[in-house]
N, C-alpha and C positions, 0 to 999 in steps of 0.2 A: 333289221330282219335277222332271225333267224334260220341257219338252214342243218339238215336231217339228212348224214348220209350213210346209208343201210348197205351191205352188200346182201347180192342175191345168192338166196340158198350158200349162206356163206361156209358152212361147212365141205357140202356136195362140189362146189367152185373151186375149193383148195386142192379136193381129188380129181377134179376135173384139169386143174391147171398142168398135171403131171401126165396127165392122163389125153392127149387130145383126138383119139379116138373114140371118146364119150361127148364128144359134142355135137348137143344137141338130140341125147339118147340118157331116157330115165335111168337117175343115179338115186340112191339114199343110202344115209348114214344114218349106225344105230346108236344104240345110247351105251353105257357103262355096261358091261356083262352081256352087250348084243340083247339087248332085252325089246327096246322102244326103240321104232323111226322117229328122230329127231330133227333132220334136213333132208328136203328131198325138191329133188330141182320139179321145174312146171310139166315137163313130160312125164314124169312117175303121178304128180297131180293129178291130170288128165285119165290116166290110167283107173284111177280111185283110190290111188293110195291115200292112207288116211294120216296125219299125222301123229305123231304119241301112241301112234295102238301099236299094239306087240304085236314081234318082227312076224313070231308063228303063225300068229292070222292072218298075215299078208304075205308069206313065204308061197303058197300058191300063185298068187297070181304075179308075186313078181319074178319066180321060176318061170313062169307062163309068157311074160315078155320080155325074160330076158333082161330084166334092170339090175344093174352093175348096183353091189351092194359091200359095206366099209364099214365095216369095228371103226370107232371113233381114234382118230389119230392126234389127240393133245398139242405133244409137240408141235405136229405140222401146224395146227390151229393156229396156234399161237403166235408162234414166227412169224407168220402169214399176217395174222391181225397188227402186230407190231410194225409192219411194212407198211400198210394199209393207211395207219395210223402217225408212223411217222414220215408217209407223205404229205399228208395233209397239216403237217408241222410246220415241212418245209415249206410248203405252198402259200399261208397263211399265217404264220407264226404261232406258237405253239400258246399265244396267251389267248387265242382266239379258240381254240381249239377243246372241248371236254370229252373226253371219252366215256360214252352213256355205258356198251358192254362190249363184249368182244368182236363185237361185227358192226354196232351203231357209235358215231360219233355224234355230237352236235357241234357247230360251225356257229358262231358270233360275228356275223358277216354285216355291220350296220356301216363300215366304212362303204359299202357297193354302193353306187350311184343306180337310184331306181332302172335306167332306161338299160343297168350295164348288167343286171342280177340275171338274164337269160344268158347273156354270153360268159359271163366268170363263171358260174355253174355249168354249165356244160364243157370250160375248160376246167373246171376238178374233176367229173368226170371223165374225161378224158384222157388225165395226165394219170390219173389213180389208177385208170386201168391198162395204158399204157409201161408202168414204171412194176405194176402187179399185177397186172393179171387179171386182177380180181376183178366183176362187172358187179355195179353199186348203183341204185337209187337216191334220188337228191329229196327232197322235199323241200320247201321253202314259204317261210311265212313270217308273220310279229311274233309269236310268239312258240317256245315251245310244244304245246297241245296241238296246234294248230299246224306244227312243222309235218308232226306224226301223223295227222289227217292227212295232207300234201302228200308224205311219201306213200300213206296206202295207194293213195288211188295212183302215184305214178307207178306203182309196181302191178296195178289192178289191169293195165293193157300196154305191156313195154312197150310193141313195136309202135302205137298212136303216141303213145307220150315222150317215149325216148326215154324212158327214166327218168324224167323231168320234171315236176306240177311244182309249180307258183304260184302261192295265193296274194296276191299283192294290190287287189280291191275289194270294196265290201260285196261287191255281187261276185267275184269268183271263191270269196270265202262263204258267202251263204248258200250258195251252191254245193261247194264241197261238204258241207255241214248236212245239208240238207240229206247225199247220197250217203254219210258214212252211219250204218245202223250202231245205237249206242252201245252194245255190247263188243262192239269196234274201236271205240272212243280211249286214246290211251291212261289208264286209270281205274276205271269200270270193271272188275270184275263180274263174274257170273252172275253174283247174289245180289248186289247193287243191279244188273243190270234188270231183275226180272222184279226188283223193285222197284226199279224207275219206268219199267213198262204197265203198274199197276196206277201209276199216276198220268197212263198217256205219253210218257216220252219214250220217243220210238226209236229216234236219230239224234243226233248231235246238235241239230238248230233250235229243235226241243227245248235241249237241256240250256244254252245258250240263254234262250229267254228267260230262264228263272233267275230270280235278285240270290243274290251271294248271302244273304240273311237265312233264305231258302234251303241254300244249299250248305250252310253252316248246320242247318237243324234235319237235314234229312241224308246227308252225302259225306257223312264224317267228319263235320266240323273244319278244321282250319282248312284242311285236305281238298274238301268239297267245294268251300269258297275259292278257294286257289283256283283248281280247277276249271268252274265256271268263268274267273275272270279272265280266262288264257283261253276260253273257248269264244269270250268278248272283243277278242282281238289287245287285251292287256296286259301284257306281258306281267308275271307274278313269280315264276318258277327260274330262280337267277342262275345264273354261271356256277356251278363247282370248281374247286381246286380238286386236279388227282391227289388222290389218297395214295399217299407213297408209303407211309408207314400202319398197319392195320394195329387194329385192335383189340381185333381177336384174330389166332390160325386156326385153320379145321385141315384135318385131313380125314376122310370120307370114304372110302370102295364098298361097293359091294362085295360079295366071296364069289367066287367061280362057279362052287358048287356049297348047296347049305350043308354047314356043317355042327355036328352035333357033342361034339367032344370037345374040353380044355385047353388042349394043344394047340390046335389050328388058331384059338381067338385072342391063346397069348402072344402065340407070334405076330399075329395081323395088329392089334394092337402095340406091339412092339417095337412093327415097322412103319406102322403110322406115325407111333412117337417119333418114331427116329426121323419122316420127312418133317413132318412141323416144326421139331427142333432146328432143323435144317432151314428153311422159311423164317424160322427167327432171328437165326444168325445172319440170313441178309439183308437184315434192316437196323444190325449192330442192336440188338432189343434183348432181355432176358424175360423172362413170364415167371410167376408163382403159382398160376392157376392152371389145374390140368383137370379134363373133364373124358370122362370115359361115355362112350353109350352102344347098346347093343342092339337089332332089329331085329324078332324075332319073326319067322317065316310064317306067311298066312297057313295056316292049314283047310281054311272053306276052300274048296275047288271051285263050288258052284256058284260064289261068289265073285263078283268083276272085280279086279284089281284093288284090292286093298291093302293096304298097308298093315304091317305084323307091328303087335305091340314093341313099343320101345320102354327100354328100361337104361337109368341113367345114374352118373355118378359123379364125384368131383372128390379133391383135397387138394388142399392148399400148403404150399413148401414152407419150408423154416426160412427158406429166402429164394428170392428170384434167383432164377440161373438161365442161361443156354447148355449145357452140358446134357447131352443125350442121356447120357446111363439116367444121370437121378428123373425123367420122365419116364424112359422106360420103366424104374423101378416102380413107382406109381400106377401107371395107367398097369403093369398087370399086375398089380393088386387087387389094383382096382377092380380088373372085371373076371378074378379069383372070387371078389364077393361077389359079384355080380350073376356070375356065370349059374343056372338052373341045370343039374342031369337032367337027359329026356329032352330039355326043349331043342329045338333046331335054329340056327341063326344064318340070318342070309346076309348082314351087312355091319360093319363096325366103323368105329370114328373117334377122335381123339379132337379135343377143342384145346387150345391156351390161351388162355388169358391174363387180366392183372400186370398188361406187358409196361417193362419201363427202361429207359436206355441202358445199354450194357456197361455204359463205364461210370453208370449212377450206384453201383451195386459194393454195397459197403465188404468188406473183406470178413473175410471170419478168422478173428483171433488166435481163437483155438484150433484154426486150422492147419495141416502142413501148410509153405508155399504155394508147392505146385495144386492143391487142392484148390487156391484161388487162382490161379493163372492154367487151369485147363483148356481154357478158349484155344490157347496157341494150338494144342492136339486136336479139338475140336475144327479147327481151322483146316489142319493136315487133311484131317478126313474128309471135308469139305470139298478141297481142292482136288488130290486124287479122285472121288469119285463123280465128281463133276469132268476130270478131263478123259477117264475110264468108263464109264458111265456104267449101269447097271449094277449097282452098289456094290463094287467089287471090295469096299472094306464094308462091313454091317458089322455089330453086334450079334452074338451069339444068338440072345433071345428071338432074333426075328429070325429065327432061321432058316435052313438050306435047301430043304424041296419045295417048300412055298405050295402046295396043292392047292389052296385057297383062293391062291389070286385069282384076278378076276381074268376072266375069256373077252380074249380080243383073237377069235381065230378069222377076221378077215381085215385083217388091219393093215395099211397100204406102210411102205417105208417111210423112213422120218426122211424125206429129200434134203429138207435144209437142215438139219442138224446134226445131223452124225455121215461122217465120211463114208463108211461102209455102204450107206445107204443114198450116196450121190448116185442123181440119173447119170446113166452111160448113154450117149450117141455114137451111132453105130452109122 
């Protein structure tokens, strides 16, 4: 059996967990730049808040009742998930354990004896939210597709279910197939789904009955067959190893305010290099491949939310490195050619790629020494501003009034990461 365990409104729970005079009193959290509701617990639901729609549309009504509202807070996120996560380590042991994202795990639970799968599940539960805080949904089923149906519908009425659903017969699995409509079905996009409603399939039990031959030719091939046989109760979609070392870095922000001038997109580019650099060196990795891209800001007003053209770039090094400067040197060149007068940009981002182990990296000749052995400085800088935080050493190029950055003006404190910002009891 496999079991799906979600935390609830796992962002709003984090601010809630600091916070316990919001319990039980609509929260939401916005997105990058306060733009989009992105978490928001079952009372802001109720209310009508909608999820993904921008904050400004909903800023009336949630003025109106009052719903405690939070700039997205990272750090705390993350801390947070890593507890979460490595309870569930302990609990289980960590080869059982895959972590789908930052709030869903999957659980490889076939050692449970059928009659014990309601009582160990509700002791993870329990221990998870005991040891965190956090309050989480289980789902429970053969296979993964089917874990993700389980957990909808235990989240679909907590207080009946307890956060609980178990599908562990063929009639409580064609049942839950039955309720979950297939643009609910995990996998099923939008476009698939209003195409698999053109052939009749309404729900999941639907989809179920069509042969994998089917669903190879109409559901994206390998994808689709998989799919199907995990909604047949056949397990197809195996275990992952975490990904410890990636393969590509991105760093991403939006700008605070769009900006229309040089300046602002060499520095933000500059200081994005300089985090990915950073991301590379903790996986002892150097890159060759650096990729620049720019967002440029819609100008239709009357337009729903679209996205402004993107325009994009790359070059590739004379050899890998981790050394900040020769990225920075790149990425703003890069978007030196890049850069349009006139046009307005709302967002930028830096990619590396081509990554390969740092002490696979042949020396350069003609180089001084210390030209090969900069890692140790780089390390320096690493270290202070990891224990200083707030890039108290940077590069010139990213530099010093930062206007750009992005707006987090309802941003709650980092509780668990930075001292300054430990809770006081009073």
């Amino acid at each position: 059996m496999i079991a799906i365990i979600d935390c609830n409104s796992f962002y709003c729970s984090c601010e809630r967990l600091f916070r316990p005079d919001l319990s039980n009193k609509p929260v939401v959290v916005l997105s990058n730049n306060d733009g989009c509701i992105i978490s928001r617990t079952d009372e802001a639901k109720a209310l009508g808040i909608g999820m993904a729609g921008p904050y400004f549309t909903n800023k009336p009504l949630i003025e109106k009742h009052g719903v405690a509202t939070f700039s997205s807070n990272y750090n705390l996120y993350g801390d947070l998930s890593w507890r979460v996560m490595e309870t569930l380590r302990i609990l289980i042991g960590k080869q059982h354990v895959e972590v789908y994202s930052v709030d869903e795990a999957f659980l490889f639970i076939d050692f449970v004896k059928p009659q014990e799968l309601e009582s160990f599940t509700l002791h993870i539960k329990n221990v998870v939210e005991m040891w965190t805080g956090i309050k989480v949904s289980i789902g429970v089923a053969p296979t993964k597709v089917l874990s993700k149906v389980a957990n909808k519908l235990a989240k679909k009425n907590k207080i009946a279910t307890n956060c609980i659903w178990i599908l562990d017969t063929p009639q409580k699995i064609a049942d839950a197939l039955r309720a979950t409509k297939i643009e609910d079905v995990w996998g099923i996009g939008s476009q698939y789904a209003e195409k698999l409603k053109k052939y009749h399939i309404l729900n999941a039990l639907d989809l179920s009955f069509k042969t994998t031959t089917w669903a190879h030719q109409h559901l994206g091939g390998v994808v689709g067959a998989r799919l199907v046989r995990e909604l047949k109760g056949i397990s197809s979609i195996s275990m992952k190893d975490e990904l410890i070392n990636k393969k590509m870095i991105a760093t991403t922000r939006m700008f605070g305010e769009a900006v229309n001038t040089l300046q602002p997109i060499k520095e933000a580019v500059a200081t994005y290099a300089s985090r990915a650099a950073e991301k590379l060196r903790r996986q002892y990795a150097a890159a060759s491949y650096i990729g620049v891209f720019l967002v440029a800001k819609q100008n239709d007003y009357n337009a729903t939310y679209k996205r402004g053209n993107t325009i994009s770039s790359y070059t590739i090094l004379p050899q890998a490195t981790s050394q900040t400067q020769h990225f920075i040197k790149a990425a703003v060149t890069l978007a030196e050619r890049m850069y349009v007068p006139g046009t307005t940009y709302k967002k930028a981002g830096v990619t590396l790629s081509n990554i390969v182990p740092d002490n696979a990296i042949q020396g350069n000749l003609f180089a001084a020494p210390q030209e090969n052995n900069n890692r140790l400085l780089m390390d320096v800088i690493d270290s202070i501003n990891a224990s200083q935080r707030n890039d108290i050493l940077k590069f010139a190029a990213s530099g010093t009034n930062r206007d750009w950055k992005m707006r987090q003006e309802l941003r709650s404190p980092k509780y668990t990461t930075r001292w300054e910002d430990l809770l006081e009891l009073k």
